[in-house]
PALO-776163 format. One record per atom (N, C-alpha, C): residue in one letter; x, y, z. Coordinates in steps of 0.1 Angstrom, whole numbers, plus 5000, padded with zeros to 4 digits. Layout:
REM PALO-776163
aXYZ ...
END
This chain:
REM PALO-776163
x199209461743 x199809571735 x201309571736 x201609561724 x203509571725 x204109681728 x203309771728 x204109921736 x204209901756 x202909831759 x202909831772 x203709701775 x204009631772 x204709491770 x206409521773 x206909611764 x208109681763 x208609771777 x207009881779 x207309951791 x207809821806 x206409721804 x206709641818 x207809561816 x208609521804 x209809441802 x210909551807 x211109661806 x211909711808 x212309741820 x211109751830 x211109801844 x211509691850 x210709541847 x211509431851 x212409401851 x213409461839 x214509411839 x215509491848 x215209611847 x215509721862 x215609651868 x214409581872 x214509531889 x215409411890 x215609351882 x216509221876 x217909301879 x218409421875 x219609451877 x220009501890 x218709591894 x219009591907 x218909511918 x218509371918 x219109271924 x219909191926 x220609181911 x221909171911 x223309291917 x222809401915 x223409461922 x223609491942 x222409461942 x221909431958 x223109311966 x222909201956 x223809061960 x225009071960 x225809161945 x227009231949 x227009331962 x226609411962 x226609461965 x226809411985 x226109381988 x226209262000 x227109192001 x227609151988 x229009061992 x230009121993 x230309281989 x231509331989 x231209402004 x230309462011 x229809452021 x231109392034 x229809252032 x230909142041 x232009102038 x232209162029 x233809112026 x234609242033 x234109362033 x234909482036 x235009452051 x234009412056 x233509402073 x234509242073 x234509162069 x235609082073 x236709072069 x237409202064 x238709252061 x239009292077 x238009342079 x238509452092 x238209352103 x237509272104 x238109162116 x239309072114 x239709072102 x241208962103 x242009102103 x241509232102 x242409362111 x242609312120 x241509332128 x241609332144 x242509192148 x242509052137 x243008972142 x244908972142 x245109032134 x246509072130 x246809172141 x245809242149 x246409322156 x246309282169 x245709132171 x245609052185 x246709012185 x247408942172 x248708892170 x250008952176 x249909102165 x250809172170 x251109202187 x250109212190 x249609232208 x250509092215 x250309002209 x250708892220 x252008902215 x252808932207 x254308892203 x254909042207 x254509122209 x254709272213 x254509242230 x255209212237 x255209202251 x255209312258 x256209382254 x256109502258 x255109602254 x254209552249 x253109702248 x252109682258 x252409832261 x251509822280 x249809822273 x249809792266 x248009842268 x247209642260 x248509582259 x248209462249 x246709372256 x246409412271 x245909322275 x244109412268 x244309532273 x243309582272 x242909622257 x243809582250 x243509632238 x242809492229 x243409392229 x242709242229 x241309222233 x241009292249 x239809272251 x238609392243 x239109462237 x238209572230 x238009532213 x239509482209 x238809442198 x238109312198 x238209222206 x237109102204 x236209112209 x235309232217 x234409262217 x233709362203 x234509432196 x234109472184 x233809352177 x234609292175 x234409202165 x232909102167 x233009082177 x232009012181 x230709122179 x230709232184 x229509352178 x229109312167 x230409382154 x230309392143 x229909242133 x229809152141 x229709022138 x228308992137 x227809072151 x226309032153 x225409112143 x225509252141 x225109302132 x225009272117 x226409202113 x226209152096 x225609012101 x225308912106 x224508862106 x222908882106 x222409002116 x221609032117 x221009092106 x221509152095 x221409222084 x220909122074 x222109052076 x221908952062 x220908852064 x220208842077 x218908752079 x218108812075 x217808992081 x216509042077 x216909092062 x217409142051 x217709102039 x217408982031 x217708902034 x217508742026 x215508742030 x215308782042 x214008762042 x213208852035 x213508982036 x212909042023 x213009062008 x214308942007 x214708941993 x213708841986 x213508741997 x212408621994 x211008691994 x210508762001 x209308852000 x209308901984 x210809001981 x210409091971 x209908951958 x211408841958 x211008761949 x209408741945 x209108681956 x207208611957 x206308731949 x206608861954 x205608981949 x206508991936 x207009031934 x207409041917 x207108921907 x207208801913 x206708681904 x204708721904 x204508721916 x203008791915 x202608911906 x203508971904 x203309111897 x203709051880 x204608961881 x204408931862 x203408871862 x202508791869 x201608731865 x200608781865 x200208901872 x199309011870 x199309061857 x200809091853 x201109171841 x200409051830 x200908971832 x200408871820 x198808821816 x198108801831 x196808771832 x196208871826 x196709031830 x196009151825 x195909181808 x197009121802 x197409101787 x196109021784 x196308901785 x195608761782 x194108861779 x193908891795 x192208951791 x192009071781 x192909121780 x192809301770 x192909191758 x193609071752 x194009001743 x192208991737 x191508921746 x190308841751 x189108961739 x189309061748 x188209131747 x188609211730 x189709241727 x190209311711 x189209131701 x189509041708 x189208921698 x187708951697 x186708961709 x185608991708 x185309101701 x185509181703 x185609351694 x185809341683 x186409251678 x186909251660 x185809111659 x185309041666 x184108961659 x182609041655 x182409121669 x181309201669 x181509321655 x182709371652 x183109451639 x182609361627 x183309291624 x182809171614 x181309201614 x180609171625 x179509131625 x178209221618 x178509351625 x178509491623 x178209521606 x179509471599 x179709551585 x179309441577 x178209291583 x177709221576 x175909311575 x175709361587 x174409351591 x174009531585 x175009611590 x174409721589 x174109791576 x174409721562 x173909791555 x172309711549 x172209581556 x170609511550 x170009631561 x170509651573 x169209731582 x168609821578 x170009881570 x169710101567 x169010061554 x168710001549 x168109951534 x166509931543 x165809891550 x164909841556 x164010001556 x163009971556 x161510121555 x161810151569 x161610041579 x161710141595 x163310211596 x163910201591 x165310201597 x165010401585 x165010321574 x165010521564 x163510561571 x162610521573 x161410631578 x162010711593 x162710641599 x163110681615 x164410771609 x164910731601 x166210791597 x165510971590 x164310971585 x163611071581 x163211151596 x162711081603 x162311171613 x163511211623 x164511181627 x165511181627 x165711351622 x166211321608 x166511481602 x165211581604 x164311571609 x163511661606 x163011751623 x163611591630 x163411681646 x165011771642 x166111691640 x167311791641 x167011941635 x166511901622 x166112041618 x165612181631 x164212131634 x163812191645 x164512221657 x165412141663 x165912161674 x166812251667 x168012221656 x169112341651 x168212521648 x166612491649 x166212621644 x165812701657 x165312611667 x165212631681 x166412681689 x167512591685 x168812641696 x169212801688 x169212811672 x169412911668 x169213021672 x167813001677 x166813161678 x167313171692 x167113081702 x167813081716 x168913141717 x170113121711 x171413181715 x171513301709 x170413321693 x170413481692 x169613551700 x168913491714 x168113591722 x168813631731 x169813541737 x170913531745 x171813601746 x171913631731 x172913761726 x172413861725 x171213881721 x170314031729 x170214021739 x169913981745 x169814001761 x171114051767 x172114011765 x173514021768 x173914181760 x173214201749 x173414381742 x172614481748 x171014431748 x170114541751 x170114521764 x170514451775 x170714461789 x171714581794 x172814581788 x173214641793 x173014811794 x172014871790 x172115041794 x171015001806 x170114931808 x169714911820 x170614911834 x171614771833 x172214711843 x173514861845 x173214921834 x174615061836 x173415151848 x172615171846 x171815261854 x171515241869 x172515271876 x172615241888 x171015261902 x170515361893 x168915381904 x168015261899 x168115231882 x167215131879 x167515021888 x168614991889 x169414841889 x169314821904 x168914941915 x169314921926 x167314951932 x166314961922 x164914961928 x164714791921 x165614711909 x165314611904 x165214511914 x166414501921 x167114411932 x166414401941 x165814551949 x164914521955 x163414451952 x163214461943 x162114421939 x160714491938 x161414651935 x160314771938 x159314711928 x157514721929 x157114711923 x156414601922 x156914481929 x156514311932 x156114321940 x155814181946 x155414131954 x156514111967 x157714071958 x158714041970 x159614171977 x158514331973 x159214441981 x158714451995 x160114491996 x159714482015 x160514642020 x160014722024 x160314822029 x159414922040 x160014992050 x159115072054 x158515152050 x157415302055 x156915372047 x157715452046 x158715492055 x159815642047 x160615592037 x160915472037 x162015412022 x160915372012 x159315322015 x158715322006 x158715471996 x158615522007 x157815711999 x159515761991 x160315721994 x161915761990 x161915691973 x161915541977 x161715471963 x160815531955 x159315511958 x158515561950 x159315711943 x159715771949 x160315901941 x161115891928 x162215811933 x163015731926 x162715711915 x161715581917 x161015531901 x159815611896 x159615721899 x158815801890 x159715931884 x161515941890 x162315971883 x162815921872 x163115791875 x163715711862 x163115661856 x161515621856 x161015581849 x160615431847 x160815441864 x161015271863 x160015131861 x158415221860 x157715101859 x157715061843 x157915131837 x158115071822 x158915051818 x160215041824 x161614981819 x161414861825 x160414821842 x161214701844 x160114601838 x159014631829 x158314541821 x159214521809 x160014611808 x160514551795 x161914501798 x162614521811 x163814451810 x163914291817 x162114291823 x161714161827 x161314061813 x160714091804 x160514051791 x162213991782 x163314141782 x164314091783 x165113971784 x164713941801 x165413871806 x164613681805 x163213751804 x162313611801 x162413521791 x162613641781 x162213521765 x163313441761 x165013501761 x165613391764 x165613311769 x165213261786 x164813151792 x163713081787 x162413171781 x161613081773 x162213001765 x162713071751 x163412991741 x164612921744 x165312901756 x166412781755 x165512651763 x164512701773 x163512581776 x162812541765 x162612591751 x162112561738 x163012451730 x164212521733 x165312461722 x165512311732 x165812311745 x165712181752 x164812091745 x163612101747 x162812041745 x162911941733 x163712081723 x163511971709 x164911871705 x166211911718 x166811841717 x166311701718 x165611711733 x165411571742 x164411471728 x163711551720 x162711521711 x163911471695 x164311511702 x165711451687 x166411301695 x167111381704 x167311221713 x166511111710 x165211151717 x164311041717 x164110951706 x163811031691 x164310981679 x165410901674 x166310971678 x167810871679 x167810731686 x167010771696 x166710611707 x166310501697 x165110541688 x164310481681 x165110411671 x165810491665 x166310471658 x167610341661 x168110391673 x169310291681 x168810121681 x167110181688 x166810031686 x166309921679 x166210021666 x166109921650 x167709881649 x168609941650 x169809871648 x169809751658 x169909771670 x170209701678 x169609611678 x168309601673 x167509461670 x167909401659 x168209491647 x169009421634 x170209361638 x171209421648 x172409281657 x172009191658 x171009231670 x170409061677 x170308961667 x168908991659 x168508921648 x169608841641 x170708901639 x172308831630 x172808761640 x172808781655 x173308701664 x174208761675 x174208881674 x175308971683 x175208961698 x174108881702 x173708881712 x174808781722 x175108661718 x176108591723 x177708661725 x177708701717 x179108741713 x179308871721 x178109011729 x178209051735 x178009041747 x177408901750 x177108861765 x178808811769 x179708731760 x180908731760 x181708861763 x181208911756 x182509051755 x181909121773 x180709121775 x180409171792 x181109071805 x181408981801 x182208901807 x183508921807 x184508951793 x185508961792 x185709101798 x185409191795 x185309301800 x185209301816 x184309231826 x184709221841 x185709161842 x186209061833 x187509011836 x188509111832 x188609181826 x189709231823 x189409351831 x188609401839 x188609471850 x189209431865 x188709321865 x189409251877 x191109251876 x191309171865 x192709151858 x193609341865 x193409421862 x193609541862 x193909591879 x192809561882 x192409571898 x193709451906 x193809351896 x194809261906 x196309301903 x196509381891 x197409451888 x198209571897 x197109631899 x197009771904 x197609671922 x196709621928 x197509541935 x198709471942 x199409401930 x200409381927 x201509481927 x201309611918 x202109701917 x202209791932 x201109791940 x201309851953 x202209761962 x201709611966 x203109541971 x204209591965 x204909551956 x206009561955 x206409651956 x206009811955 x206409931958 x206709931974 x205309941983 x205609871994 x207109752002 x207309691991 x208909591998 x210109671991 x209609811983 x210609861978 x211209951990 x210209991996 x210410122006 x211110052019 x210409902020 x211009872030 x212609842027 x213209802017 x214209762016 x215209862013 x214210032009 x215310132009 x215410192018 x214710142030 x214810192047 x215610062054 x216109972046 x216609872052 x218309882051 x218509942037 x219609952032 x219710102032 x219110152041 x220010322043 x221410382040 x221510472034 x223010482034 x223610562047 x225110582050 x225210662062 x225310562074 x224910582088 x224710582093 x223310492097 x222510492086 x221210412090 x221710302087 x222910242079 x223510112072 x223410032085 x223309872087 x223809812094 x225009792093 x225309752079 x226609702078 x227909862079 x227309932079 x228010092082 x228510052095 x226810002103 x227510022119 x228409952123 x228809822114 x229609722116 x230709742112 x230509822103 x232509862097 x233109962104 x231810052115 x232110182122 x232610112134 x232309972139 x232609952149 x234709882152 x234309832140 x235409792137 x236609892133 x236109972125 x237310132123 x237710182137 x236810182143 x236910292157 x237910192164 x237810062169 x238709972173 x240109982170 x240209952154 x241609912151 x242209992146 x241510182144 x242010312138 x243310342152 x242910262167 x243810342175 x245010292176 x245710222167 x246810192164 x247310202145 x247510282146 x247610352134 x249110262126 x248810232110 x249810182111 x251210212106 x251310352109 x253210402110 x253710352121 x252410392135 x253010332149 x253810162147 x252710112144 x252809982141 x254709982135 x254310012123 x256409962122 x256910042126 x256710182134 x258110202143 x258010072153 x256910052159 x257309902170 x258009832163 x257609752152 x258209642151 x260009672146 x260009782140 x261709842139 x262309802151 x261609842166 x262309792175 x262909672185 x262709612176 x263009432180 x264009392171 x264409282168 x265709242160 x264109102156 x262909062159 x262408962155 x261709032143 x261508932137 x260908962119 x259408912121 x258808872133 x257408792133 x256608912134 x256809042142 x256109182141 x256009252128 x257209242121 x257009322108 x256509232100 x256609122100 x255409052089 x254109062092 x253709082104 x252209082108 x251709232099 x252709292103 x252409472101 x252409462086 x253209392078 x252409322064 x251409362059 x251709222068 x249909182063 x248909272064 x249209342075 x248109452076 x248209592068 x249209612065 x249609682056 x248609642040 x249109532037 x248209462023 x246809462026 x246509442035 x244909412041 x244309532038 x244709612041 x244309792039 x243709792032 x245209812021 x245109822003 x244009742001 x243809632003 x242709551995 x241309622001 x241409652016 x240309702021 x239809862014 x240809902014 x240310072004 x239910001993 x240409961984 x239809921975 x238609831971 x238209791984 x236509741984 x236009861991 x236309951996 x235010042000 x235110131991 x236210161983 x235610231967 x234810121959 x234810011959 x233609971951 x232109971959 x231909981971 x231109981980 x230210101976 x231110171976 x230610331974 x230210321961 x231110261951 x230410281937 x228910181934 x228910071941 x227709981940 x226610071946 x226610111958 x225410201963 x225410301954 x226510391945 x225810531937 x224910441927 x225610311921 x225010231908 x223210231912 x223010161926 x222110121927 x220910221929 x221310311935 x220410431939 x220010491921 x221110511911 x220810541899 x220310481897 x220210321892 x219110231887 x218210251892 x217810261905 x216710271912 x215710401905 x216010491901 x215610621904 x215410601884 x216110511873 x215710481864 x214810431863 x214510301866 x213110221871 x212410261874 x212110341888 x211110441891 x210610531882 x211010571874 x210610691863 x210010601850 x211010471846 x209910391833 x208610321841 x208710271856 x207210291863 x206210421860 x206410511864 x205910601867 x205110661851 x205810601840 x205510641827 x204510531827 x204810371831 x203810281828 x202010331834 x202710331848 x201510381850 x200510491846 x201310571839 x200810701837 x200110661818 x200910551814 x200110491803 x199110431806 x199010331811 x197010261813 x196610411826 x197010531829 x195810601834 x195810711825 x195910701815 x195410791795 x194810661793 x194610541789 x194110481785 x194810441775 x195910451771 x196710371762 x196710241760 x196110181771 x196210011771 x194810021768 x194210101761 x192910051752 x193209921745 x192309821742 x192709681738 x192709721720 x191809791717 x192009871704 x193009971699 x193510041710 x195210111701 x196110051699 x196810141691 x198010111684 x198810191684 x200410151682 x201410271679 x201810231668 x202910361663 x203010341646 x204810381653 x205310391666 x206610411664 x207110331677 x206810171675 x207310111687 x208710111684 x209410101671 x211110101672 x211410191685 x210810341684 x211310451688 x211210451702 x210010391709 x209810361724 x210910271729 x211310181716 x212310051726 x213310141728 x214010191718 x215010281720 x215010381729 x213710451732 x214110551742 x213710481757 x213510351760 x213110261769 x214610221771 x215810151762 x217010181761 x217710251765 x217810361762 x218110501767 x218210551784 x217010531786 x216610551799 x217310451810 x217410331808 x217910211808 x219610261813 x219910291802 x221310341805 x222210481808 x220810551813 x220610671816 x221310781812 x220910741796 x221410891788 x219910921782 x218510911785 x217510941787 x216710961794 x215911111796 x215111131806 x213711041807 x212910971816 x211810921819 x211010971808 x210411131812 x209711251806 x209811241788 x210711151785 x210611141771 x209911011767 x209710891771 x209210831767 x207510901770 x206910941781 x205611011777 x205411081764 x206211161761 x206411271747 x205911161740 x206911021735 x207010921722 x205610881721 x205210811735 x204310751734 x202810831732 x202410911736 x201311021732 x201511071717 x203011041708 x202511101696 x202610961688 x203010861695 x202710761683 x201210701684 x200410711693 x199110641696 x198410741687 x197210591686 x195710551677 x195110491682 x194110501677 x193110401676 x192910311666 x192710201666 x192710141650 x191810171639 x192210221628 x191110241618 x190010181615 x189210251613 x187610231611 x188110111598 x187010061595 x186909931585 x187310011571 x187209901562 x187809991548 x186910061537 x185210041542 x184110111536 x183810191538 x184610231551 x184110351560 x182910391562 x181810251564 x181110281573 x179610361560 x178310341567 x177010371561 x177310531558 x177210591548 x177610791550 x178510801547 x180010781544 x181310781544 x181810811555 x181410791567 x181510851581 x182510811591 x182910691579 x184110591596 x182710491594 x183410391601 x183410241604 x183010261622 x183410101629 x183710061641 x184610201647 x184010271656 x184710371666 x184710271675 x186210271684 x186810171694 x187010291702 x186210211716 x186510341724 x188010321732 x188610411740 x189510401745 x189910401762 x190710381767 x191310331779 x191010191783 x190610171792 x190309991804 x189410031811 x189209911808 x187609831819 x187909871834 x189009951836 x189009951852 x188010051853 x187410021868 x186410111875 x185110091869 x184910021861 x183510051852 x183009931853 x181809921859 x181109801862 x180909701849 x180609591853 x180509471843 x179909561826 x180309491819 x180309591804 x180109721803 x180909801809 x180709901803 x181909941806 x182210071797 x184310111791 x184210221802 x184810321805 x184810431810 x186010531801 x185410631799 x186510741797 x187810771808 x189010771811 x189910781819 x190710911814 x190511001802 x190411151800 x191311151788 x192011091787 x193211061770 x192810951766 x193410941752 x192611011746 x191210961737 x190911021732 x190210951722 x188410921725 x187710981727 x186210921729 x185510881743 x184510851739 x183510801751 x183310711749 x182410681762 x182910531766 x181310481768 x180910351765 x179510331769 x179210151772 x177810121769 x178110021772 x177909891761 x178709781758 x179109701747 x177809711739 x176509711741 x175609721730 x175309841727 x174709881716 x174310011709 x173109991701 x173809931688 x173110011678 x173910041667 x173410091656 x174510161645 x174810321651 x174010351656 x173910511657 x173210621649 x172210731654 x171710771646 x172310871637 x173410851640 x174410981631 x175510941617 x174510851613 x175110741599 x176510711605 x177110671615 x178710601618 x178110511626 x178610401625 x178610271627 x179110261642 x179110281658 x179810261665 x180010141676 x181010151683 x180610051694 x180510161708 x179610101717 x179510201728 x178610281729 x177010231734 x176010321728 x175910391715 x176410401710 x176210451698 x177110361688 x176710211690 x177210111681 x176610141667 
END
């Protein structure tokens, strides 16, 4: 489907930018962290040409122990990084190929479904022409009859029962010798609450109200166990009826072509299942890598620029050229330079530092939301292999949008629930004028070898690849083919 095609091209491509930004992002990193050791080295410099500064010895030995810290750490980073970069690679290449395998089969099974259609609008009007198919189609209307005359009288007893009940159930003595069961079998009392009761119901009256509010309450339950009856007796008919169609298929050959489609159909359950798979890894190397790349304090490379700040921050550099003011040699004030320039360049990589991490965390949180929409498309059933949209311009664009985040997520759900269909019934509309091929809706996930399931958006029930025409003049697929 080119709407779901679009959704998973776009989230991909997310993830495409957010690894590009990862890589920058890591390079400006170690670039900032090895600004600040040719700090520390310009300030070993200064240390050995500065003779006179009492602390040069001990100060030498503190920053090359930072450095050496902050050294071990961006190596250590950038090992376990590269190794989950190579992880995420492997699972995302696994996850387009899921995406694609899962296409291929939904591809698979629409090709089968428009052969069996074909097949359908060759066969079903020699059937409904045939004596068994109109004599069954006669008996058919004439159980419906009875059962619509059955359920009738039922739900108008129902509705008496529900009017003349109630001056009874208002009568609090009746209602309270009812419960007990004064009068049955199932009363149980002693003989001073016998002799109390008895008073009671020869006050109110109660042996001949509760024959008639037992009658009441009976004949409804008679008549909807009446009206049942003639449903299941209509059913049953319908069955009959299902299986003159379904033998007029066979007969034309449908038999092949749906032993196919029950195959394609497990495959493209599987396909789904290895999907669903897929998309859990990589979520999984997502978490790990947004616990790897903490901001703050969880940073490695934080700890490594912290180690290094805290070192070379205790020589501040105004100190720095009053020293070197005090010498007549020019080898101090050029160090103090350079470190001077070093700065400047260094502020200006941890303002891109900072802006690469807000970039990425935004991307991040873009992607996550066109996910969150994908998935929430194949669990409506939108990746039915039979829908359609009538406003994919409008998805790319608001997929766009999102992309560049002058679009909320929340809007491509809106687009995509008002552009979906189902594909129209054929152009004869079917034995009745009733519609054609009904294509049911959602994926093969969850639902054993041929059969569709409902997944609750939208559009129909789901059954299993053979039927029938149906006994309700529409042509279907899914038990009531």
């Amino acid at each position: 489907m080119d709407a779901l095609r679009e959704i998973e091209n776009a989230a991909n491509l997310a993830r495409s930018q957010e690894a590009e930004l990862d890589a920058t992002f890591r390079s400006a990193s170690e670039d900032l962290a090895r600004m600040r050791g040719e700090r520390a080295g310009l300030l070993r410099q200064f240390a050995q040409v500065r003779l006179d500064l009492l602390q040069k010895d001990g100060l030498v030995k503190e920053l090359d122990a930072a450095e050496r810290g902050a050294v071990d750490l961006i190596n250590e980073a950038r090992a376990a990084l590269d190794r989950l970069a190579a992880r995420q690679a492997e699972a995302q290449t696994g996850h387009l190929q899921a995406e694609a395998d899962r296409h291929a089969r939904a591809d698979e099974v629409t090709k089968l479904l428009s052969s069996l259609e074909e097949l359908q609008s060759r066969v079903e009007p020699q059937v409904r022409g045939t004596p068994a198919w109109i004599a069954q189609k006669g008996a058919i209307d004439r159980s419906e009859k009875v059962w619509g005359a059955a359920d009738k009288k039922a739900s108008q007893a129902e509705s008496d029962r529900a009017t003349k009940g109630k001056p009874y159930e208002g009568d609090a003595l009746f209602i309270y010798l009812w419960r007990r069961g004064f009068g049955t079998d199932q009363y149980r009392a002693n003989p001073l609450v016998r002799y109390v009761d008895g008073k009671i119901a020869d006050l109110v009256g109660f042996a001949a109200a509760r024959v008639n509010y037992a009658m009441l309450n009976e004949i409804p339950l008679r008549l909807r166990e009446h009206a049942d009856r003639c449903h299941a007796d209509f059913e049953s008919e319908r069955g009959k009826l299902v299986a003159i169609e379904q033998d007029g298929l066979k007969q034309a050959g449908s038999e092949p072509i749906e032993a196919k489609l029950v195959t394609a159909r497990a495959a493209l359950a599987e396909a789904d299942n290895r999907l669903t798979q897929a998309d859990a890894a990589v979520k999984a190397l997502d978490q790990e890598r947004a616990k790897l790349q903490g901001e703050g304090q969880e940073s490695t490379y934080q700890k490594a620029l912290d180690i290094m700040t805290e070192a070379d921050s205790r020589m501040p550099l105004q100190e720095l050229h009053h020293l070197a003011a005090q010498t007549r040699s020019s080898e101090d004030e050029a160090i103090v330079t350079q470190i001077e320039t070093l700065d400047r360049r260094a502020a200006a990589t941890e303002k891109q530092v900072a802006d690469l991490r807000q970039q990425s965390v935004e991307l991040a949180r873009r992607r996550t939301e066109i996910e969150a929409q994908r998935e929430a498309f194949r669990r409506r059933g939108y990746d039915n292999p039979m829908g359609q949209f009538s406003n994919g311009q409008v998805i790319g664009n608001v997929l766009a949008g999102i992309l560049q985040g002058v679009v909320q997520g929340a809007v491509l759900g809106q687009v995509v629930q008002g552009g979906y269909s189902q594909r129209a019934p054929r152009a004869d509309g079917g034995f009745g004028g009733q519609g054609g091929f009904t294509f049911p809706s959602g994926s093969a996930t969850d639902a054993p070898p041929g059969v569709w399931i409902d997944r609750g958006q939208p559009g129909g029930n789901w059954g299993p690849p053979s039927g029938g025409f149906g006994g309700d003049d529409t042509f279907k697929t899914g038990g009531t083919f």
